[in-house]
Every structure is written in structure tokens, then in C-alpha cells.
N, C-alpha and C positions, 0 to 999 in steps of 0.2 A: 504494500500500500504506500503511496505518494503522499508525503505529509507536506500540506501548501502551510507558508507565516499566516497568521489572523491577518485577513486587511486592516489596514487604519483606519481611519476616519477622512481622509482625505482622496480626492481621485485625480484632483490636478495638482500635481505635481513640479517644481522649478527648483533644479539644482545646482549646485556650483562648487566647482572643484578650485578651493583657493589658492592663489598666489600674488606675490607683493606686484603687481604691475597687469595681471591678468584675469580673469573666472574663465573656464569652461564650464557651459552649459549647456544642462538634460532634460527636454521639459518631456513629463509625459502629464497626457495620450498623445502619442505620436509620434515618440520617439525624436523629437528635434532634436539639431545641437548644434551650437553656433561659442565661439567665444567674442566675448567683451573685453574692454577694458577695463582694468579693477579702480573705475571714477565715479563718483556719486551721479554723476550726468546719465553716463549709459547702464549705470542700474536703475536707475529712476524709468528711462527710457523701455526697457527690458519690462519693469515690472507692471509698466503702466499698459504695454501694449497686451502683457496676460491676463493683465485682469479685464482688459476688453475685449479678449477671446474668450475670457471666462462666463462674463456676461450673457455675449452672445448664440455663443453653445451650450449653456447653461449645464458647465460641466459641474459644478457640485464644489464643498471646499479647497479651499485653493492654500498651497505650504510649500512654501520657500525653504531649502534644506542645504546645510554647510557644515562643514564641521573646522573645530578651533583651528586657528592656523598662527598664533600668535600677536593677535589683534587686526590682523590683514582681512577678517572678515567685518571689521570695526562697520564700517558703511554699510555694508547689507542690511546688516541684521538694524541700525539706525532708521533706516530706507525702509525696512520693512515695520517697524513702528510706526513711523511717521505716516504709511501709508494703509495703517490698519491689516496687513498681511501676516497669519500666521506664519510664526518661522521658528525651524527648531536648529539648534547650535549641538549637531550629533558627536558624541564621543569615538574618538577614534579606535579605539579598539574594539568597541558595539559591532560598528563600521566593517570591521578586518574579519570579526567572527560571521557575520551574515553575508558578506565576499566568497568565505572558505565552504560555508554550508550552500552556497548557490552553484560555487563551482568557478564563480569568476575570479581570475588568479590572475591573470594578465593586466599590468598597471601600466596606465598611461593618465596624463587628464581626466580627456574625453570618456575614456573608461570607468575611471572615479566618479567623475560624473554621474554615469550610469548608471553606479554602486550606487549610491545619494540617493539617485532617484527612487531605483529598487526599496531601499531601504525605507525611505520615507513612504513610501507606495502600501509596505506589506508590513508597516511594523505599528503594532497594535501601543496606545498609552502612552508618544511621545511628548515628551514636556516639553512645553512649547516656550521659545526664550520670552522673558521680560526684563527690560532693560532694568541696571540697580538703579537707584538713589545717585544724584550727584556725589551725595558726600560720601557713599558707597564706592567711587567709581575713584572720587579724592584721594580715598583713605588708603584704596588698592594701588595707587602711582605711589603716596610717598610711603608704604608700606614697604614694596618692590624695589622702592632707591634705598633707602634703610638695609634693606637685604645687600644689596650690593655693593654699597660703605662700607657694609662691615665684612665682606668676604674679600676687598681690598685688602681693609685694613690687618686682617687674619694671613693673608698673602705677604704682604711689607713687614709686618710682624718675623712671619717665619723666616723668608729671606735675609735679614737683620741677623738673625741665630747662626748664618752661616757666611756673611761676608768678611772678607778680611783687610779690604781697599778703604782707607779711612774716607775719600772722597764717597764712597758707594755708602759707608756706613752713613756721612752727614745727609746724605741726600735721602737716604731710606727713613734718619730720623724726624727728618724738615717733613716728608711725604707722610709718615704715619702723625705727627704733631696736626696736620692737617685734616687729614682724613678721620683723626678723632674730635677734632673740632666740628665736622662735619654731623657725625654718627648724632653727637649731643643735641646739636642746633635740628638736625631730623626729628629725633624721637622726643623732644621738645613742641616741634610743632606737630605731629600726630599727636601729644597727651596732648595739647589746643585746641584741635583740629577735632576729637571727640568731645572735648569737652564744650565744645560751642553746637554740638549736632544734641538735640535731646532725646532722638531715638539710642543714637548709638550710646552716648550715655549711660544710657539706663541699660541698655546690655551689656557694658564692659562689668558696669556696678554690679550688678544679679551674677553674670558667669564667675567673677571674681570673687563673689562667695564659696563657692567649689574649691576645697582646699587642693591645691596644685595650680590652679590657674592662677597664674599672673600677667603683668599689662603683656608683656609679647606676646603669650599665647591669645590673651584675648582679642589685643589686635588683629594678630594674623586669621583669627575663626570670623573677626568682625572684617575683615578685607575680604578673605578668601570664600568663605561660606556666610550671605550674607542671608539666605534662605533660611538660617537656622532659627528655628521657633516657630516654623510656620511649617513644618515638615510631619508628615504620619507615621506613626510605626517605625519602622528601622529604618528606614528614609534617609535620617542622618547619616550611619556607618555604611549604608551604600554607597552614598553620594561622595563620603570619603575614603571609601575602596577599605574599608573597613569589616566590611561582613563577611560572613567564613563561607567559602565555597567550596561545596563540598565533590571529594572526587572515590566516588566507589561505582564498580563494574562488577557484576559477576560476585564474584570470592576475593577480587582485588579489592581493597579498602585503603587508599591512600590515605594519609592528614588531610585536614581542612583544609585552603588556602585562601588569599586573601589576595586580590590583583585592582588592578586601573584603577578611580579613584582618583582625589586630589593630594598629589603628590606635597603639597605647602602645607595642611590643612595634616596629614598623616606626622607632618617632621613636628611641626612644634606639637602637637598630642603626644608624640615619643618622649619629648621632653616633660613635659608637666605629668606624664606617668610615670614614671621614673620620681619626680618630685612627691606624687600621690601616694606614691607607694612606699615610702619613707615617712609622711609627713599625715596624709590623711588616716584616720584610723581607720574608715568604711574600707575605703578601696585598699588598703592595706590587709585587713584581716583577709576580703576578695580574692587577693593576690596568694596570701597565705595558702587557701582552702584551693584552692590549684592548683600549687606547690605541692602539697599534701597527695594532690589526685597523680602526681606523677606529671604536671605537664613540664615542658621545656620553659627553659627564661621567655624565649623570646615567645613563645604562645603568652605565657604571662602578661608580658608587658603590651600585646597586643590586644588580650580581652583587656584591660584595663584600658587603655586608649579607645577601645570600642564602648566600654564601659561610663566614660567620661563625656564622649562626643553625644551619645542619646541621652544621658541623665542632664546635660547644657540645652538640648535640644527642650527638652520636657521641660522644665525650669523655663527657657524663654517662654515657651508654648503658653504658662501658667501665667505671666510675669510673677513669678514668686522666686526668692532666693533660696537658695538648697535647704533642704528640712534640715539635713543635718549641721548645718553650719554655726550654731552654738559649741556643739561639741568637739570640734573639728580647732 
């Protein structure tokens, strides 16, 4: 028997395989495919002429589909708000597993493309993008530049430990004296920068009740994951490639595993579990009775990171601060 995807909810289809200067695109029904320019103009142009074919053939809803490309899909998906067009911002490796289960193996653009379309065509409950909050969008830039001052500054740092040319040394120390002036004046104006915002505010304040969170973590869950509080179920530890997937066949019974996901959003939760797990007593004793069961460290520190990301999730959800946070 021939197992077909659930259709979506969508039957017109427009998608685009991104690149910084270009889109190729796939529209179905019909199979088109032409490339554009990756310019506000000729996607405007593009989108405007679909939703007039949409109209008038009265094909049914209409989704616009891309997946992340490093902000090079910035305009589309803008383009497609502004113009009332569903549009979903697909994960790439979602993408790569429903390529391998169709059989489509061959990568080009035009073919990516194709994928998109496919994908958007036949894949049942895609979340459809909603642009963040300005100060959402703020907080993710100088969040982002913060990360990258201090992976300098950790780089000149190290380099410093091993020079021996005093001109290389003065100039490594002038370079890092800078770059730590820098890091302060950043994480300066992001504690500003939230605290003039009174949504985000009030989220640093609540998640920071949770013993292990502190401002980095928060910040980064408040840049990276801005959906958090308003998410269902395990929602959260999906979104941040968190949740155990599991791998048994037959008699084989591999480990759980845990993949894709937001890679920013998983690093600083490593860290504030590690801190939790010393410092909070909940997630500490947690950690304990796992230990107990036989599991490995790093399963440990992973339910607790799992652990952490839906109990922040619930607590937004509530606006309440952690129950336990007297004791804590």
C-alpha cells in the first residue's frame, strides 16, 4: 500500500529557493518556475500577479513557502505580511527528510524549489510565520552583536596566552581593552533596551524567578524564542530541538535522540542547567533520580534543559512566577 502526506490546507502554492541576490521559483498548480530577483520590487510584483491568478481561478488558499536562509528571506516573508499572504518560514531539515521520503535527491535551485512547493502542498499543520515585535527583532540584533564581542574577545584573549612578539602582545592588549569596553556598553544597552519594553520586562522578571536563569539566559530565550508563553504542550522542547526522538525497529531499541531545533536557545539552557543542577533544589533532586535510574550525564543535563524550557514556557503561559521560587 502507497502511503500519500495529509494534504495541507493550502492548494496554491508559491515557493522560493533562497539566495542573497536571487529566488527561484515553484508555483503550483502548474508547475511554473521562473527566477527573480531577491528585490522587494519583483517580489511584490510576483506576488501581486498570484494573487490575481488566485482570484480568478478561484484556486483556494494561497502560501508562500521558504525556508531560513540567514535573513536573505528578510523581504519575503515582510512582503508577504504586508500583503496579507500566508507564509511559512520551513525548517531545513523538515525540508531534507520529506526530499528523502519523496525520492527527490537531486539539488539544484529550481529543484529546491520544487521541494518547497511539495512540501508546502502535502504537509498537514504548518505554522504559518508572524513577524516578532520590533523590540523582538531589536533585542535579536544587539543580542547577536553581544555574541560576537565576546567570541572576539574569547579569540584575542586566547591568542594573548601564546604570543611572544611584544608589539603583537601590545596590540592584542589595546584590541581586547576594546572589545571589552564594547561587550559592557552592549549588555548595558540590552539591560535598557528590556527594560524600556514592558512586555519583555515582565518576562525577563517571571523567567528569572526559575533558579538557574539569569539575564543571559533570559535574554537569549527572550531574542531567540520569542513565542515562548504562548506555546501548547511540548511545543517548547520541540521548537528547541529538545524533545526525545525516539529510535526502535523490530528488536533494535536505540537511545532516545534529540536533533534540529534552535541551536542559540539549546546552548544557553546547557548552561543555566548545569547552574540548576547545583543551585536549584527541584531540578537538582530531578537530576539526582536519573542518576539513580542509570542514565548518562549528558541525558541528565539534557532532561533538565528540557525540563527548564516547558516549566519557563508554563510560567509565561500563566504570567505567574515559578511556584517554587520561595524555596529555591
Amino acid at each position: 500500500m502507497t502511503m500519500n502526506p495529509a494534504p495541507s490546507a493550502f492548494k496554491h502554492i508559491v515557493a522560493f529557493d533562497v539566495a542573497k541576490h536571487s529566488l527561484s521559483v515553484h508555483i503550483l498548480p502548474g508547475d511554473e518556475r521562473q527566477t527573480i530577483p531577491n528585490k522587494p520590487k519583483a517580489i511584490r510584483k510576483l506576488l501581486f500577479a498570484q494573487t490575481r491568478r488566485n482570484a480568478s481561478l478561484n484556486l483556494g488558499p494561497f502560501l508562500a513557502v521558504c525556508e531560513a536562509t540567514g535573513g536573505y528571506e528578510r523581504h519575503l516573508l515582510e512582503i508577504c505580511v504586508e500583503l496579507g499572504i500566508a507564509a511559512h518560514k520551513a525548517h531545513g531539515s523538515r525540508v531534507r527528510y520529506f526530499a528523502k521520503y519523496r525520492g527527490l535527491l537531486a539539488k539544484t535551485d529550481p529543484m529546491d524549489a520544487r521541494v518547497l512547493a511539495l512540501f508546502g502542498l502535502q504537509t498537514e499543520d504548518l505554522r504559518l510565520y508572524t513577524p516578532p515585535a520590533p523590540e523582538v527583532t531589536a533585542l535579536a540584533d544587539l543580542s547577536a552583536r553581544r555574541d560576537q564581542v565576546q567570541k572576539m574577545l574569547l579569540a584575542e584573549t586566547n591568542r594573548l596566552e601564546h604570543v611572544r612578539h611584544a608589539s603583537v602582545s601590545r596590540s592584542l592588549k589595546a584590541h581586547i581593552a576594546i572589545l571589552r569596553k564594547e561587550l559592557a556598553a552592549l549588555e548595558a544597552h540590552i539591560a535598557v533596551h528590556i527594560k524600556a519594553s514592558e512586555t519583555l520586562a515582565r518576562k525577563a522578571q517571571l523567567m528569572r524567578t526559575l533558579k538557574g536563569i539569569g539575564p543571559a539566559t533570559a535574554t537569549a530565550l527572550l531574542a531567540h524564542m520569542p513565542e515562548l508563553g504562548a506555546l501548547r504542550g511540548g511545543r517548547a522542547a520541540h521548537l528547541a530541538g529538545l524533545a526525545p526522538i525516539d529510535d526502535q525497529s523490530g528488536k533494535s531499541k536505540l537511545p532516545s535522540h534529540i536533533e534540529a531545533g534552535r541551536a542559540a536557545v539549546r546552548k544557553v539552557l546547557y548552561m543555566a542547567a548545569l547552574t540548576a543542577i547545583r543551585r536549584n533544589p527541584i531540578m537538582k533532586a530531578f537530576a539526582e533520580r536519573l542518576k539513580r535510574d542509570g542514565k548518562p550525564a549528558k541525558v541528565v543535563i539534557t532532561a533538565v534543559m528540557r525540563k527548564l524550557i516547558v516549566t519557563l514556557n508554563a510560567m509565561l503561559r500563566a504570567g505567574q512566577p515559578w511556584k517554587h521560587a520561595e524555596m529555591a
